[in-house]
KOLTI-948070 format. One record per residue (C-alpha): residue in one letter; x, y, z. Coordinates in Angstrom, 1 decimal, always signed. Layout:
REM residues N
+------+--------+--------+--------+
| rest |     xx |     yy |     zz |
+------+--------+--------+--------+
|    A |      X |      Y |      Z |
...
+------+--------+--------+--------+
This chain:
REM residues 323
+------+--------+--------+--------+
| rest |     xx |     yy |     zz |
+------+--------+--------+--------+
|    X |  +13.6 |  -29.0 |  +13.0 |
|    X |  +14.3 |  -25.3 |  +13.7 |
|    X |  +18.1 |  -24.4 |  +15.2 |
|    X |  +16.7 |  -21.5 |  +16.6 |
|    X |  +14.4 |  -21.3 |  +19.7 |
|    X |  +11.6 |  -19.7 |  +19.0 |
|    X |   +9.2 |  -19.0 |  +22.2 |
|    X |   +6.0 |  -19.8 |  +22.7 |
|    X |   +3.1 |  -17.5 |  +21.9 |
|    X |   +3.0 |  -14.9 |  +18.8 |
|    X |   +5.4 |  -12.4 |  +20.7 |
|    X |   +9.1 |  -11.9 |  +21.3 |
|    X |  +10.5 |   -8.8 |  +23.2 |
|    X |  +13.7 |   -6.5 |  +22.5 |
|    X |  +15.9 |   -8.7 |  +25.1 |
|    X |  +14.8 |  -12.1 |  +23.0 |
|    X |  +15.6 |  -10.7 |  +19.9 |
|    X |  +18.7 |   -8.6 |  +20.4 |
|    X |  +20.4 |  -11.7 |  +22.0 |
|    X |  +19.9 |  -13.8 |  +18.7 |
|    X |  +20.3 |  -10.9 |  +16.1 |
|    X |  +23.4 |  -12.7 |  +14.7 |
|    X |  +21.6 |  -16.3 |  +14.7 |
|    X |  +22.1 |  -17.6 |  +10.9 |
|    X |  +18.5 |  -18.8 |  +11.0 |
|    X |  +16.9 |  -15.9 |  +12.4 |
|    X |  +15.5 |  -13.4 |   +9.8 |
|    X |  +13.5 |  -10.3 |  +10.9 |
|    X |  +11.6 |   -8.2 |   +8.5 |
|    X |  +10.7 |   -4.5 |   +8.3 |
|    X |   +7.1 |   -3.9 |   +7.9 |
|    X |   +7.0 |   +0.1 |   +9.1 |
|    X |   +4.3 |   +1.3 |   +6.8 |
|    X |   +0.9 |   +3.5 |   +6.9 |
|    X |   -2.7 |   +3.5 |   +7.0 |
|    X |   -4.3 |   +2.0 |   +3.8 |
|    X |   -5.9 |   +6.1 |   +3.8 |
|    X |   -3.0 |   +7.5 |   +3.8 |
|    X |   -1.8 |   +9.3 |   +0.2 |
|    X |   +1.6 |   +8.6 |   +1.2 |
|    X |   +3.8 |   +5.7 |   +0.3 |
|    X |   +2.5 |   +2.6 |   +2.5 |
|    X |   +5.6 |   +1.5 |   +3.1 |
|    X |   +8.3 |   +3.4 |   +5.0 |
|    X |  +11.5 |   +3.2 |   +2.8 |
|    X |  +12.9 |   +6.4 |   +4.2 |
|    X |  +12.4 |   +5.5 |   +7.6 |
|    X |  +13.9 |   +2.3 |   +6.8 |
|    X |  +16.9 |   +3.9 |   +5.4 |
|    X |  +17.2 |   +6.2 |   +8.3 |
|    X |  +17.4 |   +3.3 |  +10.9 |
|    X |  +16.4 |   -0.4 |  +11.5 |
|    X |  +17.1 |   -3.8 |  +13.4 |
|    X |  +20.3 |   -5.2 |  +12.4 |
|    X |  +19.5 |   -7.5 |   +9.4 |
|    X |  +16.0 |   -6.3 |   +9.1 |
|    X |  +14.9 |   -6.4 |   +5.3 |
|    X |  +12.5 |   -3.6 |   +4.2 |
|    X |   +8.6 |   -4.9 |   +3.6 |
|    X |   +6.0 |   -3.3 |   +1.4 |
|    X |   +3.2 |   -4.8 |   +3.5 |
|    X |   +1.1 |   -3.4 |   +0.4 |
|    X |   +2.6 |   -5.6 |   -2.2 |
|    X |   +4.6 |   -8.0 |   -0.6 |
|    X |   +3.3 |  -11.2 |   -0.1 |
|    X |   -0.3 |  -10.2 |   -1.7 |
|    X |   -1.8 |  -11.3 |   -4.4 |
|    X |   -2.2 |   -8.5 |   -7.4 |
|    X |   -4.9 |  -10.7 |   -9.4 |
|    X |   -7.7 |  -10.7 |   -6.5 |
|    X |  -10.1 |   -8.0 |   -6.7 |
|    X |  -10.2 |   -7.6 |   -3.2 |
|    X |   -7.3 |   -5.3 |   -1.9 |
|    X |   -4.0 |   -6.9 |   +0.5 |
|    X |   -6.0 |  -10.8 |   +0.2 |
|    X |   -2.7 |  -12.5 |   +1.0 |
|    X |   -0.8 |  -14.2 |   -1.9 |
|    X |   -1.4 |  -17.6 |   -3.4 |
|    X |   +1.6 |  -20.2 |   -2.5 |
|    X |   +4.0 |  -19.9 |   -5.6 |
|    X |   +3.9 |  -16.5 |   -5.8 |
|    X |   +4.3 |  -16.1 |   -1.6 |
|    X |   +7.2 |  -18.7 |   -2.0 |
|    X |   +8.9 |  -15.9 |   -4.7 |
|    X |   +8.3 |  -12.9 |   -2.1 |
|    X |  +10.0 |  -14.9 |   +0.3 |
|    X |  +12.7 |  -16.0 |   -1.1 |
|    X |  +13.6 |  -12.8 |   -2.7 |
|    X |  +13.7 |  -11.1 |   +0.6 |
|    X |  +16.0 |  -13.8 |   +1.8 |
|    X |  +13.3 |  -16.2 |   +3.8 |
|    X |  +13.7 |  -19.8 |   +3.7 |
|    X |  +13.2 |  -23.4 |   +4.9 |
|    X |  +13.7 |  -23.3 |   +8.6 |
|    X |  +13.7 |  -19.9 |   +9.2 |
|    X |  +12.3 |  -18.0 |  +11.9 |
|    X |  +10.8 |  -14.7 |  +10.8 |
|    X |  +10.2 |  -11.7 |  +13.2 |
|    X |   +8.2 |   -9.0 |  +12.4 |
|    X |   +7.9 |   -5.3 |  +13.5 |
|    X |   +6.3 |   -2.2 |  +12.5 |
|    X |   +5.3 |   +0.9 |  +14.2 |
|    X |   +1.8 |   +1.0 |  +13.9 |
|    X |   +0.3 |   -1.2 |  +16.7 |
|    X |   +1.9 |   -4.0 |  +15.1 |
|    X |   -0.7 |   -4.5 |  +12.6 |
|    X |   +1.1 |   -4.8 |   +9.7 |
|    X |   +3.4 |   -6.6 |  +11.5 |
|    X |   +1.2 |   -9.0 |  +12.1 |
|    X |   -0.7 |   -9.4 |   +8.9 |
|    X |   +3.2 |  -10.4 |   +7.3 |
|    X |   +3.7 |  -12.7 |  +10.5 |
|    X |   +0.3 |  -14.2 |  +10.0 |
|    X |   +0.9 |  -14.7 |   +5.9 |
|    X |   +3.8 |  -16.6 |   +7.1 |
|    X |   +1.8 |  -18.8 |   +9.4 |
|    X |   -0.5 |  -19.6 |   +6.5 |
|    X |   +2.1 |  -20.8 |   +4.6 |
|    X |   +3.9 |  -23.2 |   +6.8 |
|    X |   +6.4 |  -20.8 |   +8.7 |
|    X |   +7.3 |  -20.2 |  +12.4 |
|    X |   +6.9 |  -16.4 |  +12.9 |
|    X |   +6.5 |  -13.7 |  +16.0 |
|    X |   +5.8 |   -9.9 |  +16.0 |
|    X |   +8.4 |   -7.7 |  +18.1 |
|    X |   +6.2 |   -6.3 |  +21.3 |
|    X |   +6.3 |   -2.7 |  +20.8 |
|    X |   +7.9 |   -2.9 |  +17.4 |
|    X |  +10.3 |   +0.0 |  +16.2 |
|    X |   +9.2 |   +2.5 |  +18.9 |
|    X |  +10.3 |   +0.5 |  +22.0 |
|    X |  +13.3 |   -0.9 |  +20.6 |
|    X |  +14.3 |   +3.0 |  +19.3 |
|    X |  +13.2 |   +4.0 |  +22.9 |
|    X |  +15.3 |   +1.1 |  +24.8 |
|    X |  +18.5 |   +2.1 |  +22.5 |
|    X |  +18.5 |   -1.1 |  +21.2 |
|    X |  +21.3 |   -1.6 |  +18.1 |
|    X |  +20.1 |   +0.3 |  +15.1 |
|    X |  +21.8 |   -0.4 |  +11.6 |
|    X |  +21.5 |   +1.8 |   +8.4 |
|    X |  +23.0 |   -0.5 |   +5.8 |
|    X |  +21.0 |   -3.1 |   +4.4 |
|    X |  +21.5 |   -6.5 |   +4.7 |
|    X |  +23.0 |   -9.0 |   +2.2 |
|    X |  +21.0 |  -12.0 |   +2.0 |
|    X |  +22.2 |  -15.5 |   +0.4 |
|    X |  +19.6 |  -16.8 |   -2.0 |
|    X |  +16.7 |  -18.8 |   +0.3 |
|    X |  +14.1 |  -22.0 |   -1.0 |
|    X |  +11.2 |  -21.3 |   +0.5 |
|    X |   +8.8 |  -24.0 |   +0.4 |
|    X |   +5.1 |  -23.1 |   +1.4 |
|    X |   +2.9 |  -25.5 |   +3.7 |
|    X |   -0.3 |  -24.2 |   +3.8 |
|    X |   -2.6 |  -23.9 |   +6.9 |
|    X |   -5.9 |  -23.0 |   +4.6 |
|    X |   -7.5 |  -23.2 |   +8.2 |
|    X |   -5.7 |  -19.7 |   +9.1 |
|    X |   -7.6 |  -18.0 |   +6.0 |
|    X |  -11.2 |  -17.8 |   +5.8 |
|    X |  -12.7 |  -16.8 |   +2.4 |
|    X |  -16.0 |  -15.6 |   +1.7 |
|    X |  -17.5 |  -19.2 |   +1.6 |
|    X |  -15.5 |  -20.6 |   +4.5 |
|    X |  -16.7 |  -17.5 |   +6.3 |
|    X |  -20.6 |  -18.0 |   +5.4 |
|    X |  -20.1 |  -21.9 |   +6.4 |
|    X |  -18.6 |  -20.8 |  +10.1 |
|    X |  -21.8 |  -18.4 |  +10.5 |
|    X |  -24.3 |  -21.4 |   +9.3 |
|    X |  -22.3 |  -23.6 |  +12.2 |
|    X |  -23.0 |  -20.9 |  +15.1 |
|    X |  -19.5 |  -19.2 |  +14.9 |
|    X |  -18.1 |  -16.2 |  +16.4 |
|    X |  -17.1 |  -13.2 |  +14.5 |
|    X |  -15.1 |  -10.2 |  +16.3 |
|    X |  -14.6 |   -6.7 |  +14.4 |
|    X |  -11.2 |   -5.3 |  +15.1 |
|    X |  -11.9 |   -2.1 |  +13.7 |
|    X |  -11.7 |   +1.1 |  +15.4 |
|    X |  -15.5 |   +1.4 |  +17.0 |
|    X |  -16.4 |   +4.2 |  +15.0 |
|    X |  -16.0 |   +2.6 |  +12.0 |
|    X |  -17.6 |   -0.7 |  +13.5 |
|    X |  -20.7 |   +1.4 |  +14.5 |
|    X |  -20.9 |   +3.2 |  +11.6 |
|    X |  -23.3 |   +5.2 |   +9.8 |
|    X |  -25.5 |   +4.4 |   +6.9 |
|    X |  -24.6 |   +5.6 |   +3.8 |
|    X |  -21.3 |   +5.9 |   +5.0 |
|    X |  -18.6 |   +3.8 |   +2.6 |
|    X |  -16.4 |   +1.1 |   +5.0 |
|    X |  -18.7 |   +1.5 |   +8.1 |
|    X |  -21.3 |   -0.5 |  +10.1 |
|    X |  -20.2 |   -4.5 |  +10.6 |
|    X |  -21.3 |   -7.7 |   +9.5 |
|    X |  -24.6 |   -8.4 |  +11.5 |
|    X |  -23.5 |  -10.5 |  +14.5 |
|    X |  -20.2 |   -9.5 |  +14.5 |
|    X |  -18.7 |   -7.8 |  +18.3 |
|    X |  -16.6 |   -4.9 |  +18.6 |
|    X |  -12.7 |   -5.5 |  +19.6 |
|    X |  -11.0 |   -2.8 |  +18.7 |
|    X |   -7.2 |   -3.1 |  +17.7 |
|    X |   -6.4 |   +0.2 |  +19.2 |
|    X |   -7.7 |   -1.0 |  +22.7 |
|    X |   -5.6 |   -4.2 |  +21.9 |
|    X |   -2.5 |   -2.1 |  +22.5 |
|    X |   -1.3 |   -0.3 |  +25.9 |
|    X |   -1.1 |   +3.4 |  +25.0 |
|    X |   +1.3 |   +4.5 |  +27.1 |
|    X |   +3.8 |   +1.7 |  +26.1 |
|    X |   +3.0 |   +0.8 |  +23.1 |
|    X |   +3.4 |   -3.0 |  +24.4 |
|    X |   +0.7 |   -5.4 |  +23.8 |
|    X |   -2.1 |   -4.8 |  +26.3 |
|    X |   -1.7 |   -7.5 |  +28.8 |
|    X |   -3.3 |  -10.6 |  +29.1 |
|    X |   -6.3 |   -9.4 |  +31.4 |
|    X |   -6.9 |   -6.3 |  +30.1 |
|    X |   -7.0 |   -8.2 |  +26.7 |
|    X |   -9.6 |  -10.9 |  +28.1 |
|    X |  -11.8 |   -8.0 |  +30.1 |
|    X |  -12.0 |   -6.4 |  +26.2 |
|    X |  -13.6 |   -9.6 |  +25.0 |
|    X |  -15.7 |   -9.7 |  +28.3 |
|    X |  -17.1 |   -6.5 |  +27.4 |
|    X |  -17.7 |   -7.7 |  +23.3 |
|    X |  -19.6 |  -10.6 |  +24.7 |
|    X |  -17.5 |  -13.6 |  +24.7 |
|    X |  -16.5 |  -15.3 |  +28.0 |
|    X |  -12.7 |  -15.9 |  +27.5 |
|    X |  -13.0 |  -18.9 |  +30.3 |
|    X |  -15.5 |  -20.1 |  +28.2 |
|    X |  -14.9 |  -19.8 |  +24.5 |
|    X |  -16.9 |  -20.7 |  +21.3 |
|    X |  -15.7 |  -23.7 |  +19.9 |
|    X |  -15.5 |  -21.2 |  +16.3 |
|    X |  -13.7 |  -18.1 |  +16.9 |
|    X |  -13.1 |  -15.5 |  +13.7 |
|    X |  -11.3 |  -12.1 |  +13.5 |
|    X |  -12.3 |   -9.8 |  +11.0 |
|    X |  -11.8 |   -5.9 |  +10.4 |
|    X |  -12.2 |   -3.9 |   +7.3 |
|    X |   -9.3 |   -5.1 |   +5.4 |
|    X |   -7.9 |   -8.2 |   +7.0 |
|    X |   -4.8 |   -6.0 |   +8.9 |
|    X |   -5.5 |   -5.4 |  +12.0 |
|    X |   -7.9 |   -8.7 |  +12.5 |
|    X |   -4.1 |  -10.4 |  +12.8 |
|    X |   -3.2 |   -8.1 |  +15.6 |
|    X |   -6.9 |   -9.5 |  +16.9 |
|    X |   -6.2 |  -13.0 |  +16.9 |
|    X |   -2.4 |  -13.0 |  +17.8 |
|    X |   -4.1 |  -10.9 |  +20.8 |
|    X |   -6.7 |  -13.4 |  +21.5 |
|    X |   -3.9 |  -15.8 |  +21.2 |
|    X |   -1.3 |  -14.4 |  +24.0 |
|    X |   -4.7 |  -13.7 |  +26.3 |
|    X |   -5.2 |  -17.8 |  +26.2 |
|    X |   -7.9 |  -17.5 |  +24.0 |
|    X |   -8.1 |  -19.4 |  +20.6 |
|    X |   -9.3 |  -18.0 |  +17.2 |
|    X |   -9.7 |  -20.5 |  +14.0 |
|    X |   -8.3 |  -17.7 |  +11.6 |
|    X |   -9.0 |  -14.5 |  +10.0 |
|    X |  -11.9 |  -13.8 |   +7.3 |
|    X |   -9.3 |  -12.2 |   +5.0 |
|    X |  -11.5 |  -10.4 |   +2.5 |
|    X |  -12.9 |   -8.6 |   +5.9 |
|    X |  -15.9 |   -5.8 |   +5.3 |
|    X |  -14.1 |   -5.1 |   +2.0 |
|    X |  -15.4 |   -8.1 |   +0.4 |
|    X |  -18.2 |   -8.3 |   +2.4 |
|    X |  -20.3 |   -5.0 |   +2.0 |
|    X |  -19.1 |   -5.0 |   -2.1 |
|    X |  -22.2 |   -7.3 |   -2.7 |
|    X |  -25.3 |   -5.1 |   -1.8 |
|    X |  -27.2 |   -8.8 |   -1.2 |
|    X |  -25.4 |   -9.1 |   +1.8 |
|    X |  -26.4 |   -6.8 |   +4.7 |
|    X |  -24.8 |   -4.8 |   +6.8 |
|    X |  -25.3 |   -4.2 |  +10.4 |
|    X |  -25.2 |   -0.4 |  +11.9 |
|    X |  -25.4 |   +0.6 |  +15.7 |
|    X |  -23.7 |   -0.2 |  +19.1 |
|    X |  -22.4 |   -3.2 |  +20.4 |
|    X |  -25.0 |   -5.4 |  +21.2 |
|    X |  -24.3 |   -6.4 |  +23.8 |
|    X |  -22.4 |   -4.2 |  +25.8 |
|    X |  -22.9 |   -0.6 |  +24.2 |
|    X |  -21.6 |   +2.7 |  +24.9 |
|    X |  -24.9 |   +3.9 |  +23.1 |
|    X |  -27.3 |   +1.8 |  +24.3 |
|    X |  -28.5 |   +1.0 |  +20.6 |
|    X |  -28.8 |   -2.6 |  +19.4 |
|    X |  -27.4 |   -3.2 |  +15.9 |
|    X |  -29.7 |   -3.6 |  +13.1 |
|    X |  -29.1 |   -5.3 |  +10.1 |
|    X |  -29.8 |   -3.3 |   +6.4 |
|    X |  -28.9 |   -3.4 |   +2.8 |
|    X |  -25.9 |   -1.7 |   +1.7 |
|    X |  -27.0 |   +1.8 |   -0.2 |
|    X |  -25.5 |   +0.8 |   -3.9 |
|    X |  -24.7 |   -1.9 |   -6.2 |
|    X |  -20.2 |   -1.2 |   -5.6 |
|    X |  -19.1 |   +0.2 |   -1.8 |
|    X |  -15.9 |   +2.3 |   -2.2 |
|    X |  -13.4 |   +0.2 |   +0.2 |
|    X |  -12.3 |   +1.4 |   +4.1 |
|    X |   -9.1 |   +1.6 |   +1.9 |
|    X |  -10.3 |   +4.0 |   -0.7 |
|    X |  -10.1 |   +1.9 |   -3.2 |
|    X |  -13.2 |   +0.8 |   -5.1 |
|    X |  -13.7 |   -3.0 |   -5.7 |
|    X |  -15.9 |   -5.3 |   -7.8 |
|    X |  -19.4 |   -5.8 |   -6.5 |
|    X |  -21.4 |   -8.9 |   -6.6 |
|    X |  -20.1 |  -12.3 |   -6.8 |
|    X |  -15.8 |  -12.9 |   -6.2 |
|    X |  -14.6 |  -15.4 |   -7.6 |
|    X |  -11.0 |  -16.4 |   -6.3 |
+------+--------+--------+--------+
């Protein structure tokens, strides 16, 4: 039984949160960081140091609560070791996390998410750092000093789709949504990290996101956007998925798909990363099939060599995974 109130939906704004910033069982997290391309530092530990929530503990989205022994990069960690992360950053039983980042709330949400698959209540600040630094919300340099925590994980292995699960949804008639940028989901051939996995739509996490506020998009706008991939948010599949190309930003996707009234099962977490590493599987090139900038139709083809550099940048084991 939680002692705080957490709302519905994966969201909380500035108000909710700065009213319960002291709240004993409230415990927000960090998760400022950078593209997986970037050369820099992932996580934002300067920016951190500079200014945060009150009580916010600093998140290497990179190495925090991921699992170092998979070959495919960011796959979230296995229960013992995701129990450690969270207890060492102060997380336990009965806790309510709250997440926030300043990158349309994609890392944000991939931490949220983890937490989800493990048993926890968790919510991604709308608009993350920016707004609340915009709205002269508190800000705190310092810190904070967290009591030792017992997490204990319950797992929703629903939330996670491996490789297999993911093959068993597509034999079943499921529906897989990209969120990558549409460049990347387009893609060229030849081209390490683009094209998509055939039948696969385009839903963008950038679009997800209302550009001039940084807010979440809202509810209609979010449901046009799957309109225009080709799903019918009034009428759903029964088998919803969100992928992308590393399992990031296909959390924003779902927790999206989620505050728009529109369920997804869970995110393929090895994404195209796993996916296009095995040259047997194909990969799909081209516009949106069915509603296309281009015009083009995809196509499916064979990835051009035996190991496909990541979207990441980082090279990973071709052929057969084994988890």
């Amino acid at each position: 039984m939680f002692v705080i109130d957490p709302p519905p939906g994966p969201f909380v704004d500035s108000d909710w949160l700065e009213a319960r910033l002291d709240h004993p069982r409230l415990r927000v997290l960090d998760v400022r960081g950078r593209h997986p391309s970037s050369p820099k530092p992932h996580a934002k530990r300067a920016e951190y140091d500079a200014g945060h929530v009150p009580g916010a503990v600093l998140v290497d989205w990179e190495h925090d609560f991921t699992d170092p022994d998979d070959p495919v990069p960011y796959q979230v960690a296995p229960p013992e070791l995701f129990a450690r992360h969270a207890e060492r950053l102060g997380v336990g039983d009965g806790d309510l996390v709250v997440t926030y980042d300043d990158y349309y709330g994609i890392f944000a949400s991939r931490v949220a998410w983890a937490f989800r698959v493990h048993g926890a209540e968790a919510r991604v600040l709308d608009g993350g750092w920016p707004t609340w630094a915009e709205d002269d919300r508190p800000v705190a340099a310092a810190p904070p000093e967290r009591a030792p925590a017992t997490f204990t994980p319950r797992t929703r292995a629903a939330l996670r789709l491996t490789l297999a699960d993911l093959e068993a949804a597509r034999d079943r008639g499921a529906t897989l949504v990209d969120a990558r940028p549409r460049h990347l989901y387009i893609g060229e051939e030849g081209a390490p990290g683009t094209g998509h996995i055939p039948g696969a739509l385009c839903l963008p996490y950038p679009e997800l996101v209302d550009g001039s506020t940084g807010l979440l998009a809202a509810p209609a706008a979010i449901r046009r956007l799957l309109r225009g991939a080709g799903v019918d948010p009034e009428r759903p599949p029964a088998e919803l998925v969100t992928t992308c190309g590393s399992g990031v930003s296909a959390t924003l996707a779902l927790f999206a798909l989620e505050a728009a009234g529109v369920d997804a099962v869970g995110v393929y977490d090895g994404a195209f990363n796993e996916w296009s590493a095995d040259p047997e599987r194909p990969v799909a090139y081209g516009g949106v099939s069915v509603v296309s900038s281009t015009g083009v139709r995809s196509s499916a083809r064979r990835a051009p060599s035996r190991t496909t550099p990541s979207s990441t940048g980082r090279p990973i084991r071709s052929g057969p995974i084994r988890r």
